[in-house]
mmCIF file of the N, C-alpha and C atoms, coordinates in Angstrom:
data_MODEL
# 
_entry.id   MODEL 
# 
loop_
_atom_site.group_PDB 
_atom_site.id 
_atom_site.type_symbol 
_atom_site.label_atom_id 
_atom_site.label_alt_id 
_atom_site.label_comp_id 
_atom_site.label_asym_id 
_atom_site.label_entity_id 
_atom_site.label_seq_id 
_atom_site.pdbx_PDB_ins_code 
_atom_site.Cartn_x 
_atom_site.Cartn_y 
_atom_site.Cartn_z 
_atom_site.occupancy 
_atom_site.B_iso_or_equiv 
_atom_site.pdbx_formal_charge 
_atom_site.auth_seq_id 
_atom_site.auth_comp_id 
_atom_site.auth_asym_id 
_atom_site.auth_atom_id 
_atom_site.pdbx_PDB_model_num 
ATOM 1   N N  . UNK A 1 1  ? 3.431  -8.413  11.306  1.00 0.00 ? 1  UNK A N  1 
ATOM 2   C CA . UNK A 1 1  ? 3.671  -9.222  10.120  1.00 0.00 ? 1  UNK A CA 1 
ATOM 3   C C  . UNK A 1 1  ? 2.526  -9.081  9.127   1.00 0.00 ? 1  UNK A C  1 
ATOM 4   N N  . UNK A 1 2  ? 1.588  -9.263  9.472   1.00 0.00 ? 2  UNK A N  1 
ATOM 5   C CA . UNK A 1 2  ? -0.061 -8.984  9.095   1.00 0.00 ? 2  UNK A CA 1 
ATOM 6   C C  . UNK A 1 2  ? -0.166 -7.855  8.273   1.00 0.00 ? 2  UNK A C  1 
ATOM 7   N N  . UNK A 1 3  ? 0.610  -6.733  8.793   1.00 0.00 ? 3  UNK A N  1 
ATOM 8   C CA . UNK A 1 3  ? 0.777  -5.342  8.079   1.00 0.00 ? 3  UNK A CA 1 
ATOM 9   C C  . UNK A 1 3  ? 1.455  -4.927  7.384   1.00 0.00 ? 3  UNK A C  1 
ATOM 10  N N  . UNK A 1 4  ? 2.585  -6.242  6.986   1.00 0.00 ? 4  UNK A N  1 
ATOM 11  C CA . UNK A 1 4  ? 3.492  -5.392  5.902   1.00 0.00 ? 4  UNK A CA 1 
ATOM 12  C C  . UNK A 1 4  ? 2.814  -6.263  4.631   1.00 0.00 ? 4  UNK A C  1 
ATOM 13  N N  . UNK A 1 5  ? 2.252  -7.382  5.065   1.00 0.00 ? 5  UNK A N  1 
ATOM 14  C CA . UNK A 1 5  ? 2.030  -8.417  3.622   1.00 0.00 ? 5  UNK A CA 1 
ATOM 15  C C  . UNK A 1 5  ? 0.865  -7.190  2.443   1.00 0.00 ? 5  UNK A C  1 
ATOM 16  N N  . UNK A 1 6  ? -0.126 -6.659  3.093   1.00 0.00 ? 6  UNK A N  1 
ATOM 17  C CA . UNK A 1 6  ? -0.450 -5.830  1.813   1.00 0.00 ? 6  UNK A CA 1 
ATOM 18  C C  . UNK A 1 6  ? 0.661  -5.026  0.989   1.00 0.00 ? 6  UNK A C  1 
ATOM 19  N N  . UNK A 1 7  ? 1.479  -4.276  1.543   1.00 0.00 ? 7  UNK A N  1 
ATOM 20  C CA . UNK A 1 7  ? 2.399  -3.512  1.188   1.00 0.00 ? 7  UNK A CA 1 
ATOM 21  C C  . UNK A 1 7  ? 3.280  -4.290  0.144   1.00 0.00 ? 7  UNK A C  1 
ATOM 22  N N  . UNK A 1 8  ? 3.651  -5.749  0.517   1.00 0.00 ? 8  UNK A N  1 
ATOM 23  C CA . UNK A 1 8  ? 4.332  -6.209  -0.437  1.00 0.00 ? 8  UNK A CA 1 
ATOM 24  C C  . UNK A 1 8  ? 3.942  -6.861  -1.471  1.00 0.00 ? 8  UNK A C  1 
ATOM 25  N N  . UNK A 1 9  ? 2.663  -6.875  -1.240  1.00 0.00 ? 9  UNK A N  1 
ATOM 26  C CA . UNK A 1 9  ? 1.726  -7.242  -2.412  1.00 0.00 ? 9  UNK A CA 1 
ATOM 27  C C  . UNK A 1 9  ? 1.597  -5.931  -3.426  1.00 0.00 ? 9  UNK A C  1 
ATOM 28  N N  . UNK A 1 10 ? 1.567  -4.295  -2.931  1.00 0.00 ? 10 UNK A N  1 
ATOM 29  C CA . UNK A 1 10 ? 1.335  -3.650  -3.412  1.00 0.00 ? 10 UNK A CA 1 
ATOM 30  C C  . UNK A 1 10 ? 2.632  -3.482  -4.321  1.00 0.00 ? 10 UNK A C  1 
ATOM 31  N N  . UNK A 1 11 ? 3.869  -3.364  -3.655  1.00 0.00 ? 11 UNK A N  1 
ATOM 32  C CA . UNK A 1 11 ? 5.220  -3.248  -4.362  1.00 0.00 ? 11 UNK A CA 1 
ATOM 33  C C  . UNK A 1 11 ? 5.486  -4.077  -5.293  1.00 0.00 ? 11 UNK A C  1 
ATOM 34  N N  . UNK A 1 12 ? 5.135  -5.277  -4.938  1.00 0.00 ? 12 UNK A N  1 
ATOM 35  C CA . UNK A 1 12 ? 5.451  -6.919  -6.342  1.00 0.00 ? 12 UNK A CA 1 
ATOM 36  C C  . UNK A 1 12 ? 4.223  -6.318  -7.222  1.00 0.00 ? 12 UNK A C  1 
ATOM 37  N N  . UNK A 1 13 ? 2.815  -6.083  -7.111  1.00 0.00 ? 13 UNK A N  1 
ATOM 38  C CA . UNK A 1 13 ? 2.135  -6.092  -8.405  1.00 0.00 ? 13 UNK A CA 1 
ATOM 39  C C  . UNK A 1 13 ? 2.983  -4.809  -8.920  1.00 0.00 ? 13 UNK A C  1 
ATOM 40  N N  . UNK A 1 14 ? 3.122  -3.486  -8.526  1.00 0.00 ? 14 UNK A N  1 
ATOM 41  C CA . UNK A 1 14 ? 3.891  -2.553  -9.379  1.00 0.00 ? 14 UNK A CA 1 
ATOM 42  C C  . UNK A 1 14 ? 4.800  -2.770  -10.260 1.00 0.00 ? 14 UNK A C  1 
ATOM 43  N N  . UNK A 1 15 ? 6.085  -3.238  -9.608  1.00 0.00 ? 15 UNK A N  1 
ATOM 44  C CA . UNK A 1 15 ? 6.976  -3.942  -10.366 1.00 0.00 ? 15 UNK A CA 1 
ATOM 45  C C  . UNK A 1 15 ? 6.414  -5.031  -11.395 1.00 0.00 ? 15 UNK A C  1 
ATOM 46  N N  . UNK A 1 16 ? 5.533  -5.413  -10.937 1.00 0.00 ? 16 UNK A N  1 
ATOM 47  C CA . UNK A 1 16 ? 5.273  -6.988  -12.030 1.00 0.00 ? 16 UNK A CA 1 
ATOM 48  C C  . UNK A 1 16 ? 4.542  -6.537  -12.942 1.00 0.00 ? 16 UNK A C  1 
ATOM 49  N N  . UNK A 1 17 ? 3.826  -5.068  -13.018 1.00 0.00 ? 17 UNK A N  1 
ATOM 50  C CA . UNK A 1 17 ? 3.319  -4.221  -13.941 1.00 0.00 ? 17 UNK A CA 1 
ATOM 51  C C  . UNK A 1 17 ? 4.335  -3.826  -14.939 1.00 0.00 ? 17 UNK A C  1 
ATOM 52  N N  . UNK A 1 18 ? 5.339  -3.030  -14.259 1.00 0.00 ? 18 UNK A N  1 
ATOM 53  C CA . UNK A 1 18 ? 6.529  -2.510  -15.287 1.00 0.00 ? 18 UNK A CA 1 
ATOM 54  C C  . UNK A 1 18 ? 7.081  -3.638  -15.580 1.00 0.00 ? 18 UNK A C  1 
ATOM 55  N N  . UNK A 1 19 ? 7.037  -5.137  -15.630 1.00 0.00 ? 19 UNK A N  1 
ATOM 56  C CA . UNK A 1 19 ? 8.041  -5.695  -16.377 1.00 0.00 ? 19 UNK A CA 1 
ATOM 57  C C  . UNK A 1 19 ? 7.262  -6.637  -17.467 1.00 0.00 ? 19 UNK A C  1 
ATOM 58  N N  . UNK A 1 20 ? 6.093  -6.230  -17.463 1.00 0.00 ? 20 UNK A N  1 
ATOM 59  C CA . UNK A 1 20 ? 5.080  -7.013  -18.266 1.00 0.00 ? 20 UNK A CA 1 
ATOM 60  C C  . UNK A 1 20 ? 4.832  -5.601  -19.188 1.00 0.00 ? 20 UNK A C  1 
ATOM 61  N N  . UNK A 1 21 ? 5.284  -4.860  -18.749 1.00 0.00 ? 21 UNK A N  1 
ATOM 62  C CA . UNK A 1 21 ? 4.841  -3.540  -20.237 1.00 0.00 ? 21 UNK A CA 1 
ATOM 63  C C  . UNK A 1 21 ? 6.144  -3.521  -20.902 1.00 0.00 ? 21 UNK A C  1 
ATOM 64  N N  . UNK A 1 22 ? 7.235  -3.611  -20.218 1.00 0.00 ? 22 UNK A N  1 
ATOM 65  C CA . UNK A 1 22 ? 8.257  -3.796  -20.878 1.00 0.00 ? 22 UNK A CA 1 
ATOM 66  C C  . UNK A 1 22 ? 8.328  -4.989  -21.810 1.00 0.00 ? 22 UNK A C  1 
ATOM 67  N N  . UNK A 1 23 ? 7.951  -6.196  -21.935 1.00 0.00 ? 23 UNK A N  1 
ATOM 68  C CA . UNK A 1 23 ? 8.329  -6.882  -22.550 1.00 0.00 ? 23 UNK A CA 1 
ATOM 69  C C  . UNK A 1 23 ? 7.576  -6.699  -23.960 1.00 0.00 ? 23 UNK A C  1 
ATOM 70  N N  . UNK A 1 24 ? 8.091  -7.158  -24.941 1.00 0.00 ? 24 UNK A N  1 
ATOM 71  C CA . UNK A 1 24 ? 8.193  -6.756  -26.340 1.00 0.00 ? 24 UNK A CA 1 
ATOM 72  C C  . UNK A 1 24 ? 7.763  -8.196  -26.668 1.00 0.00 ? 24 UNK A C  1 
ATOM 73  N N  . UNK A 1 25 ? 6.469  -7.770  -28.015 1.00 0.00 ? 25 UNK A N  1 
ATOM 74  C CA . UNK A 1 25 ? 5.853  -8.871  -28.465 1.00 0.00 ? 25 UNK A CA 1 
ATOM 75  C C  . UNK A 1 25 ? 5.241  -8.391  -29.457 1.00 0.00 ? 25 UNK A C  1 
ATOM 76  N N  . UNK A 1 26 ? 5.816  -6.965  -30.281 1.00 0.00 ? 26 UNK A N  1 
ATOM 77  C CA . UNK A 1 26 ? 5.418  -7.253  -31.807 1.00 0.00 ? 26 UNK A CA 1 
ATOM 78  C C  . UNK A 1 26 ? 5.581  -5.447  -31.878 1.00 0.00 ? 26 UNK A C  1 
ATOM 79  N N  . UNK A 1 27 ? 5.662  -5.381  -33.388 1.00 0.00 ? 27 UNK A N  1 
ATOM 80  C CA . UNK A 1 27 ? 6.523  -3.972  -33.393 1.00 0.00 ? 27 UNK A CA 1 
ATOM 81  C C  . UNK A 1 27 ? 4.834  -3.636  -34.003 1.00 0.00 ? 27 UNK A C  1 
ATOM 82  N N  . UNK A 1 28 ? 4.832  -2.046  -33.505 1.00 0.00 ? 28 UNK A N  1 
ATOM 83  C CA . UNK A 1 28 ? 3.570  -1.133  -33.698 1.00 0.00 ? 28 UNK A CA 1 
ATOM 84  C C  . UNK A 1 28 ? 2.543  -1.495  -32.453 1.00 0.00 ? 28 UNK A C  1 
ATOM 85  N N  . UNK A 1 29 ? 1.172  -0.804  -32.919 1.00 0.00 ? 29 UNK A N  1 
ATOM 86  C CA . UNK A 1 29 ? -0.251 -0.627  -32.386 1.00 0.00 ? 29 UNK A CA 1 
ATOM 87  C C  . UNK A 1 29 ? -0.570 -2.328  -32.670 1.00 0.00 ? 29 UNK A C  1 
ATOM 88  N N  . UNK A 1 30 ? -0.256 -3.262  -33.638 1.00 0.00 ? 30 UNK A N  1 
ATOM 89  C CA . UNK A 1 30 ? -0.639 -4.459  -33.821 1.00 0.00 ? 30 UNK A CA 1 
ATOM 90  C C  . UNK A 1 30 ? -0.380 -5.417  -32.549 1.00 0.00 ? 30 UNK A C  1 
ATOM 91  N N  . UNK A 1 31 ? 1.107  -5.115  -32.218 1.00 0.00 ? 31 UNK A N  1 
ATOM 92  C CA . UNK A 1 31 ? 1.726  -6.238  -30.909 1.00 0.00 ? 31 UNK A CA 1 
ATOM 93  C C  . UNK A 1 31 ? 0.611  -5.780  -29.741 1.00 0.00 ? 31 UNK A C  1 
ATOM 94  N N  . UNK A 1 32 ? 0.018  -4.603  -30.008 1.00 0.00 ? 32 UNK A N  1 
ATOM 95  C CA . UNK A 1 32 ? -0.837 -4.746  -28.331 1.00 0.00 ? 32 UNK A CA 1 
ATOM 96  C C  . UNK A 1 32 ? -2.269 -4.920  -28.502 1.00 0.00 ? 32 UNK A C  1 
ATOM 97  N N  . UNK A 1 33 ? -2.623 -5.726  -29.739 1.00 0.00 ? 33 UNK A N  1 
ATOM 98  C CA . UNK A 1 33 ? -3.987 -6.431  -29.873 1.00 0.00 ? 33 UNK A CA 1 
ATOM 99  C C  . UNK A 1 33 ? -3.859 -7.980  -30.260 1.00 0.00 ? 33 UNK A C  1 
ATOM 100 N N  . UNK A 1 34 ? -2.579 -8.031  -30.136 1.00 0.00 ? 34 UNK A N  1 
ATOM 101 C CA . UNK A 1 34 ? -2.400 -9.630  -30.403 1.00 0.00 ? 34 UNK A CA 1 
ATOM 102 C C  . UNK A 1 34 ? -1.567 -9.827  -31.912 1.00 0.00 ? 34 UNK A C  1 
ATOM 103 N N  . UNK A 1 35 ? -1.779 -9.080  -32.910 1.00 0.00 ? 35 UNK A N  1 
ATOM 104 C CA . UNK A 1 35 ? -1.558 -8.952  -34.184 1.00 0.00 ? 35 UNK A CA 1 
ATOM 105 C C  . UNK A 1 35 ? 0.166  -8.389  -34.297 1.00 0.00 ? 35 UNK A C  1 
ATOM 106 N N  . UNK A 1 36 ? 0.547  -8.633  -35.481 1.00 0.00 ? 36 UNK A N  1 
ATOM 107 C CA . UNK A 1 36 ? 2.133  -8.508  -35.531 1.00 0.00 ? 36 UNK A CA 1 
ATOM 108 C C  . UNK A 1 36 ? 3.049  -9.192  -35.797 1.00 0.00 ? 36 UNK A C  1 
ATOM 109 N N  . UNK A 1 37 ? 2.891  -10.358 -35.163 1.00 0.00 ? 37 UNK A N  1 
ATOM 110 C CA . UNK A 1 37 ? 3.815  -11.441 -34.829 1.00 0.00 ? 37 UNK A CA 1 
ATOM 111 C C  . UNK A 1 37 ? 3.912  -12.334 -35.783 1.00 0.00 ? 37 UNK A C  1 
ATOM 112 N N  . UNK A 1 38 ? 4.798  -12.240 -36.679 1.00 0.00 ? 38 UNK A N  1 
ATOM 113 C CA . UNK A 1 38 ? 5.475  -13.253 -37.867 1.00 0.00 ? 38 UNK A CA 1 
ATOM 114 C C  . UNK A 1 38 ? 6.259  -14.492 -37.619 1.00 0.00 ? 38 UNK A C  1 
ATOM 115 N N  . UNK A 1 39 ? 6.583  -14.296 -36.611 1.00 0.00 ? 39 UNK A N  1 
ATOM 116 C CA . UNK A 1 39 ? 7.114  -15.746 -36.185 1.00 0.00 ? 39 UNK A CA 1 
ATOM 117 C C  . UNK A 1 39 ? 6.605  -16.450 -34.893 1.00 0.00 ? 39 UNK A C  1 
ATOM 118 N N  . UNK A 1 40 ? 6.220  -18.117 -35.289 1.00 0.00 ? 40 UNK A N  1 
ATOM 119 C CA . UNK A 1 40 ? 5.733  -18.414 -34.231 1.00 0.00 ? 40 UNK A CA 1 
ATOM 120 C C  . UNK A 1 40 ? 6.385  -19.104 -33.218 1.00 0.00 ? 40 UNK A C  1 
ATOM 121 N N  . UNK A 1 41 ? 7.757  -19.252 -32.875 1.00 0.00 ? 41 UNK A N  1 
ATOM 122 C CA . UNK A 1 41 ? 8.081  -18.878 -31.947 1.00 0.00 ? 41 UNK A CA 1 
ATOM 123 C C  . UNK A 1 41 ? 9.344  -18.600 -31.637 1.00 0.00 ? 41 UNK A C  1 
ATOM 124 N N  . UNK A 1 42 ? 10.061 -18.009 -30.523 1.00 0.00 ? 42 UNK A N  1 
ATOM 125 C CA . UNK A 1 42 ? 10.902 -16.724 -30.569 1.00 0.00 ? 42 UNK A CA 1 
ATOM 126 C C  . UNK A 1 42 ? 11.598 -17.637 -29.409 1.00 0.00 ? 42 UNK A C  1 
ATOM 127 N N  . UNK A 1 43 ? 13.573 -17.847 -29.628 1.00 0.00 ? 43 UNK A N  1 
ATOM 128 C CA . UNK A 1 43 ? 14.189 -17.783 -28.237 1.00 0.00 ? 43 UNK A CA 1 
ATOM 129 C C  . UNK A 1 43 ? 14.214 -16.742 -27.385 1.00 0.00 ? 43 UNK A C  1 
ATOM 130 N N  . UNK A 1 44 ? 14.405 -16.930 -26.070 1.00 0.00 ? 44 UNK A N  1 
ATOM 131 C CA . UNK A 1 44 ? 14.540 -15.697 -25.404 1.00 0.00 ? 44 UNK A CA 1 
ATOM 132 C C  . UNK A 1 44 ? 15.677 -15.444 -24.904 1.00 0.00 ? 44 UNK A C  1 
ATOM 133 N N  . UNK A 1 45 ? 16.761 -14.721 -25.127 1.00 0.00 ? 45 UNK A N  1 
ATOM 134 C CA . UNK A 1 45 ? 18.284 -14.514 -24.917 1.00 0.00 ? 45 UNK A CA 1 
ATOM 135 C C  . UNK A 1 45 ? 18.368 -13.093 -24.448 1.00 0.00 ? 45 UNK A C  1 
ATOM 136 N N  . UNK A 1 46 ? 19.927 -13.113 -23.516 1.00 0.00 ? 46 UNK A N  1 
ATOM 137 C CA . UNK A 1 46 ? 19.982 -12.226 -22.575 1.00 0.00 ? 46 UNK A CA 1 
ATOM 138 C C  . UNK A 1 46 ? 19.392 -11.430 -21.727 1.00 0.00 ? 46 UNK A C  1 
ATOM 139 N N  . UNK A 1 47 ? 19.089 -9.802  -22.132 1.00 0.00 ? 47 UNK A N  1 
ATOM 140 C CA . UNK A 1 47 ? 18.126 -9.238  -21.204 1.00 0.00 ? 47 UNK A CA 1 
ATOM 141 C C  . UNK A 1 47 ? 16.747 -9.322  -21.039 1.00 0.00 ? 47 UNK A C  1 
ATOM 142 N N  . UNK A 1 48 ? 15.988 -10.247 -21.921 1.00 0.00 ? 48 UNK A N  1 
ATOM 143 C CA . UNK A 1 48 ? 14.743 -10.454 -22.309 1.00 0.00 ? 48 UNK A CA 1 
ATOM 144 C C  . UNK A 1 48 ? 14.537 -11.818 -21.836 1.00 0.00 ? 48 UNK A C  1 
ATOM 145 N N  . UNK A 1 49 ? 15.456 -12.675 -21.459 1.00 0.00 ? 49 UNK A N  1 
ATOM 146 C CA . UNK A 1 49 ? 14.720 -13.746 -20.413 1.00 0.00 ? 49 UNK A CA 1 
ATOM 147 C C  . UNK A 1 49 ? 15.249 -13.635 -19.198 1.00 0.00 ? 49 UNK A C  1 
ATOM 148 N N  . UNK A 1 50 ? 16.090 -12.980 -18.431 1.00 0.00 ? 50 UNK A N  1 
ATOM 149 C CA . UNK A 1 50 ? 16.292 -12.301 -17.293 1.00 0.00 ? 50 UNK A CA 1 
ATOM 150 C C  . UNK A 1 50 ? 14.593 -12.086 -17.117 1.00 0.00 ? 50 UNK A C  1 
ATOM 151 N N  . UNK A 1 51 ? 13.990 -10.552 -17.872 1.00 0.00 ? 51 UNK A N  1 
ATOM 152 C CA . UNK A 1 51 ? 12.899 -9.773  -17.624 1.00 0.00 ? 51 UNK A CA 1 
ATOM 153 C C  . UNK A 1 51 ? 11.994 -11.521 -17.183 1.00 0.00 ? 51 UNK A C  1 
ATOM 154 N N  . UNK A 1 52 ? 11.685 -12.044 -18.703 1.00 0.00 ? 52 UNK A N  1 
ATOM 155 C CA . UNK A 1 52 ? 10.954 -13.120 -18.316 1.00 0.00 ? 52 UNK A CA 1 
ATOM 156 C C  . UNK A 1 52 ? 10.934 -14.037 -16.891 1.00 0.00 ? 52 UNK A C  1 
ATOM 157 N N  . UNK A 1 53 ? 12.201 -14.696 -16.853 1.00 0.00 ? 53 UNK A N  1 
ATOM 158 C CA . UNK A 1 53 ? 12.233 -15.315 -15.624 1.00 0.00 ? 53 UNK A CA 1 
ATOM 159 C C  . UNK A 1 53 ? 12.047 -14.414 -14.231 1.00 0.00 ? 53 UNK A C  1 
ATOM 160 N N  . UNK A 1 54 ? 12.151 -13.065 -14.033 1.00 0.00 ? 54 UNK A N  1 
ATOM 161 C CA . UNK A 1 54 ? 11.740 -12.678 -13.287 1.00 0.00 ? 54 UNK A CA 1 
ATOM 162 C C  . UNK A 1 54 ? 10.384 -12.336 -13.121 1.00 0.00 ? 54 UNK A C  1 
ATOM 163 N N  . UNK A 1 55 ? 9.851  -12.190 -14.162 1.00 0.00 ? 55 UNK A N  1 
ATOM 164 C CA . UNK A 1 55 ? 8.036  -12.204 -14.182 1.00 0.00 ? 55 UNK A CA 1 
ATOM 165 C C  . UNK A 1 55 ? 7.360  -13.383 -13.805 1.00 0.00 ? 55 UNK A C  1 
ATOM 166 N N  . UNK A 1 56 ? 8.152  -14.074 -14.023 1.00 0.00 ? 56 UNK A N  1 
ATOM 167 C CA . UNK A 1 56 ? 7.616  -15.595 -13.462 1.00 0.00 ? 56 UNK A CA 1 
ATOM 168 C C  . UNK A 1 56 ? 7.957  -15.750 -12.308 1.00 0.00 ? 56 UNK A C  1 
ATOM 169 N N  . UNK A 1 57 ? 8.925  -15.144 -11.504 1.00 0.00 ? 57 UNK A N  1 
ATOM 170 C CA . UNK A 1 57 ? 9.015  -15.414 -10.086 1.00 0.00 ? 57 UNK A CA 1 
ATOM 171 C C  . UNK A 1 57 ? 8.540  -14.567 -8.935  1.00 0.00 ? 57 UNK A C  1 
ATOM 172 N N  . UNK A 1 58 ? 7.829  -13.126 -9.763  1.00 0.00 ? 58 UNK A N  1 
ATOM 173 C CA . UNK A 1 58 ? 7.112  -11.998 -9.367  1.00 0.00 ? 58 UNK A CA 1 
ATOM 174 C C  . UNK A 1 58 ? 5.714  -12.655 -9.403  1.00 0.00 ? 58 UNK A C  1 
ATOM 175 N N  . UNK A 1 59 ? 5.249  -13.472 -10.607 1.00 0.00 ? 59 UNK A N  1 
ATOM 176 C CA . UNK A 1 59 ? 4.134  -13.976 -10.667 1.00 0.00 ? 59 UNK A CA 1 
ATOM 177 C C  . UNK A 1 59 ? 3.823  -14.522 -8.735  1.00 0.00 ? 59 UNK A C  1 
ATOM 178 N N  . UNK A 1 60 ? 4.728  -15.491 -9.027  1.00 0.00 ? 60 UNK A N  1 
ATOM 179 C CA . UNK A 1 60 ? 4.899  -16.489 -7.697  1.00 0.00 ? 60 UNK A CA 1 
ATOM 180 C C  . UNK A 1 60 ? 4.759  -16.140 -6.645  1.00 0.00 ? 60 UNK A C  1 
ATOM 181 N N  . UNK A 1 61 ? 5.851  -15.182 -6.033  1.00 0.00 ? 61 UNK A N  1 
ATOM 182 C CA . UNK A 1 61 ? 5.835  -14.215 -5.183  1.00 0.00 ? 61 UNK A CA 1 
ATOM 183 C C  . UNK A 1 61 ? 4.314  -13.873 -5.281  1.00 0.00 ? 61 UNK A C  1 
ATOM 184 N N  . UNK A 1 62 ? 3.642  -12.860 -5.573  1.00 0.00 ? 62 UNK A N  1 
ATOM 185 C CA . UNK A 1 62 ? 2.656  -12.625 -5.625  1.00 0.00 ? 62 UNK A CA 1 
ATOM 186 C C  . UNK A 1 62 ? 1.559  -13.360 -5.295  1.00 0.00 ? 62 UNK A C  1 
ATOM 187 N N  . UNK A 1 63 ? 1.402  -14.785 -5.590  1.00 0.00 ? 63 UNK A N  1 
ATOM 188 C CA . UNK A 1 63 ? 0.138  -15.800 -5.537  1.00 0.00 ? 63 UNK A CA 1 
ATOM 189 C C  . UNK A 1 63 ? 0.710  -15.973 -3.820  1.00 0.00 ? 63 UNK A C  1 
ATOM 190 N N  . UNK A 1 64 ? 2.062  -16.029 -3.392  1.00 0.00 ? 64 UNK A N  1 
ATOM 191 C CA . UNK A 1 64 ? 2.328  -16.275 -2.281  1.00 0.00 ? 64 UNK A CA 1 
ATOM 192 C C  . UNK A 1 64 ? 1.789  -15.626 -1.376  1.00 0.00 ? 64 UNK A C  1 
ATOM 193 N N  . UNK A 1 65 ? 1.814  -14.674 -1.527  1.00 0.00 ? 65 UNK A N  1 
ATOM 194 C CA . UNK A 1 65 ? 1.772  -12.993 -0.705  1.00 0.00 ? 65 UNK A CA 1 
ATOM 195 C C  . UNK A 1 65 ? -0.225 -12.793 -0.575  1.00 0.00 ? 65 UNK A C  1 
ATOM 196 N N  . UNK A 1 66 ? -0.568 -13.725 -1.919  1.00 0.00 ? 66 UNK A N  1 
ATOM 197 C CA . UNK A 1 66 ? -1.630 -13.283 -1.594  1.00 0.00 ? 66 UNK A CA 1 
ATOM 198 C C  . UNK A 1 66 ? -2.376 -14.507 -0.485  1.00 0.00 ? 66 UNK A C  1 
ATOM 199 N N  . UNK A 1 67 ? -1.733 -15.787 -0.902  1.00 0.00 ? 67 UNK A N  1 
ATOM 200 C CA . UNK A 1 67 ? -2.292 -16.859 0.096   1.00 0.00 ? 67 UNK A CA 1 
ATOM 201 C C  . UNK A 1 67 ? -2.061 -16.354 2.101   1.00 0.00 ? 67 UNK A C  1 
ATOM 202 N N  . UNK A 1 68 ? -0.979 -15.927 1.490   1.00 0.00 ? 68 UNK A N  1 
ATOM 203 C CA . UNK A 1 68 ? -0.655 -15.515 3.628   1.00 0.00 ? 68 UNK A CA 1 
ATOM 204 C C  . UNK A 1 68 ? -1.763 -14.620 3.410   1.00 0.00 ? 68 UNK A C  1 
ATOM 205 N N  . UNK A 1 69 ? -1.471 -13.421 2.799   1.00 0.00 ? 69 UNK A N  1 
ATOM 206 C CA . UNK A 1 69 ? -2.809 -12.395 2.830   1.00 0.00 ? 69 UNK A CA 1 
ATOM 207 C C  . UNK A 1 69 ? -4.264 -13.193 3.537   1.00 0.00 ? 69 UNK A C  1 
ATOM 208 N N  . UNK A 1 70 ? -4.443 -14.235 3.058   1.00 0.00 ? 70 UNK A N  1 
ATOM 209 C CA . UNK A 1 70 ? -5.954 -15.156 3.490   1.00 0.00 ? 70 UNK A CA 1 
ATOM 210 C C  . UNK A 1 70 ? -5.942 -15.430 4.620   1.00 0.00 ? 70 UNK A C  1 
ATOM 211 N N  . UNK A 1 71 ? -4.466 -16.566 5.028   1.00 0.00 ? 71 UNK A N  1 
ATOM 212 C CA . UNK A 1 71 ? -4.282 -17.072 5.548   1.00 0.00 ? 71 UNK A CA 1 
ATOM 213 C C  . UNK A 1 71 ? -4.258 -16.746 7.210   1.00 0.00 ? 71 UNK A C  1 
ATOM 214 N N  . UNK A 1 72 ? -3.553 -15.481 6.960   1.00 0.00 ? 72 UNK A N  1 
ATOM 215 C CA . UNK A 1 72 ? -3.187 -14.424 8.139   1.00 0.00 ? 72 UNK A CA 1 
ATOM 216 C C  . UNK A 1 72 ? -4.262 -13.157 8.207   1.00 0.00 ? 72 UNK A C  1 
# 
């Protein structure tokens, strides 16, 4: 049991990498210094709060994975 928890720590941060580059937060070189963003704040509809709510439960997963990691 002990031996798969790194592994799935390694697989959730990957994934939780690609879905945090995927998400979109400002058009050009500006959205990836913070700069861009004309409106302050944005609904999130269809495939773009799917992505979200799953980053938030990858987040989770993850803090989980890392507490057994300690724990165990």
């Amino acid at each position: 049991m002990s031996d798969l928890i790194p592994i799935a720590q390694i697989v959730v941060s990957v994934i939780l990498i690609g879905l945090i580059l995927i998400q979109e937060r400002g058009s050009g070189m500006g959205g990836l210094f913070g700069g861009g963003n004309d409106q302050a704040y944005q609904t999130r509809r269809g495939m773009e709060k799917t992505i979200f709510v799953l980053t938030i439960l990858l987040v989770i997963a993850f803090a989980v994975l890392a507490l057994l990691n300690l724990v165990l």
